[in-house]
N, C-alpha and C positions, 0 to 999 in steps of 0.2 A: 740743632737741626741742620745747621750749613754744614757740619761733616759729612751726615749722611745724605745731602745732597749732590756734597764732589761726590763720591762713592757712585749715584745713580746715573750722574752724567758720567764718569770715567768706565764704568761699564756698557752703556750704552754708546759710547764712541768706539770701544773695544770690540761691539760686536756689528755694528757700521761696518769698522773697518774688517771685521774676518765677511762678512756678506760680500765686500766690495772682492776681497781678494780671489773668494769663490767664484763670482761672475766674472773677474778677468782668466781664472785658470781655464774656465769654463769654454772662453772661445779660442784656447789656447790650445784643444783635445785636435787631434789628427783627421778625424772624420769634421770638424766643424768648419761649416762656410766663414765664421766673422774672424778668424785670426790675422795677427799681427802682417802675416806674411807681405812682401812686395807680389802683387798680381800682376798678371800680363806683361812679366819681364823675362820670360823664358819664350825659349821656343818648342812646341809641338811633338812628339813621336806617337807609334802606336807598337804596341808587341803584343803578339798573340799568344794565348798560354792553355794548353788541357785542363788546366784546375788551377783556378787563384784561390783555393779555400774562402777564408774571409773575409780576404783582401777590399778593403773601403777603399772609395774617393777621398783624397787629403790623406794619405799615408804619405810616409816619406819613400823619397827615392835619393839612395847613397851610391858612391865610389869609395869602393875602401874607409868606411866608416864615416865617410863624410855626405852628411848631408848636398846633394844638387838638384833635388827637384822635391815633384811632387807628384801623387797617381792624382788625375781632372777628371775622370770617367771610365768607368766600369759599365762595359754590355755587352750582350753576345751575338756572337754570326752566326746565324742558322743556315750557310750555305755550308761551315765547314767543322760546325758544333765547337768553336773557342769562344774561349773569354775574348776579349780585345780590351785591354787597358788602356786609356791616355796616358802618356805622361809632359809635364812642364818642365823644362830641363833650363833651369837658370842661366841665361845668358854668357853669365863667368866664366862656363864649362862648352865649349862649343870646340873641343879637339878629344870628343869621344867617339874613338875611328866605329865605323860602321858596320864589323864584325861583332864586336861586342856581344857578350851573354846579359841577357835580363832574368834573374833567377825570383821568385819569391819566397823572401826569408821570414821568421818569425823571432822576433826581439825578446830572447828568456825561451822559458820550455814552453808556456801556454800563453805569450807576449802579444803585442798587435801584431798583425803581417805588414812587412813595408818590401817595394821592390829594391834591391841589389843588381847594380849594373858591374858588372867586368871587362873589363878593358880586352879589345882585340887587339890584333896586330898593323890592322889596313893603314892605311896612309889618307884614306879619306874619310870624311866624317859624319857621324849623321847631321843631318839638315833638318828644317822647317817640315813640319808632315813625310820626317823620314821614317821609316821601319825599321826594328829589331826583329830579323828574324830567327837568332837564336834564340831561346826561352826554354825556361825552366820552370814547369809547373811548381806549386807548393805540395810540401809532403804533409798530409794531412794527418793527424795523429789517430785517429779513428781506426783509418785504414790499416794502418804500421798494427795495433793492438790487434787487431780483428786477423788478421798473417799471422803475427806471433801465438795468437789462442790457439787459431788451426792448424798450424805446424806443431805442435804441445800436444793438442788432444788427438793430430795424427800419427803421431809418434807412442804415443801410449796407448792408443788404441791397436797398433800394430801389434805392440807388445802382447795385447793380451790377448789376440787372436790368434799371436803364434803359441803363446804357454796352452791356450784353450786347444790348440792341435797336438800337443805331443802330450796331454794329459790322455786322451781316448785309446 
């Protein structure tokens, strides 16, 4: 009987531990408030965008594939119909000059959305509650299909409107 009882206790520590691993991955997801991250070590922007797609609160925000921030809030202005993003921009990074482009990328073909900051030229840098006002909407894949079917079914449709005229 003592074998089969390591056996029920080695499995059930086994599965302890895959539970425990699950709830730390768990606050470890992009959109979740409980993660690892250092908070309130960055400082403030705001960039305006026509379409963030999917884009959540807690995605990341990169330079050149590098993690330095993060999006704080997603809402919209009804005086000028945009999205308005927060982002927290880790302290580390604080010679990201002011011209700068904020694009929203998508991680893989159908991946999370996180924003993409690129590098201007200026000499000055964004600050505490400064603004991006370059921005680059996300390309929503919906939309892209929905172009490509109508340009297809306008293009064969032509076709057979013209063979339908010089058959009569």
């Amino acid at each position: 009987m003592a074998p089969n009882h390591r056996l029920e206790v080695g499995t059930g520590f086994f599965v302890l531990l895959g539970f425990a691993a699950l709830a730390f991955l768990t606050t470890q997801l992009p959109g979740g408030k409980l993660g690892l991250s250092k908070g309130g070590n960055g400082y403030h922007v705001t960039a305006h965008f026509e379409n963030i797609g999917d884009l959540k609160s807690g995605a990341p925000v990169t330079m050149a594939g590098v993690k330095v921030g993060r999006v704080t809030s997603v809402s919209f202005d009804s005086t000028d119909y945009k999205a308005v993003v927060g982002l927290s921009i880790d302290r580390g990074y604080n010679k990201i000059p002011d011209d700068s482009w904020a694009s929203i990328e998508t991680a893989g073909l159908l991946g999370a959305k996180y924003v993409a900051i690129d590098a201007g030229g200026s000499e000055t840098y964004l600050t505490e509650k400064g603004l991006i006002e370059n921005t680059q909407s996300a390309l929503v894949l919906e939309k892209l299909i929905n172009k490509l079917f109508a340009a297809v079914a306008g293009r064969s449709g032509g076709d057979d409107a013209s063979k339908k005229g010089t058959s009569n």
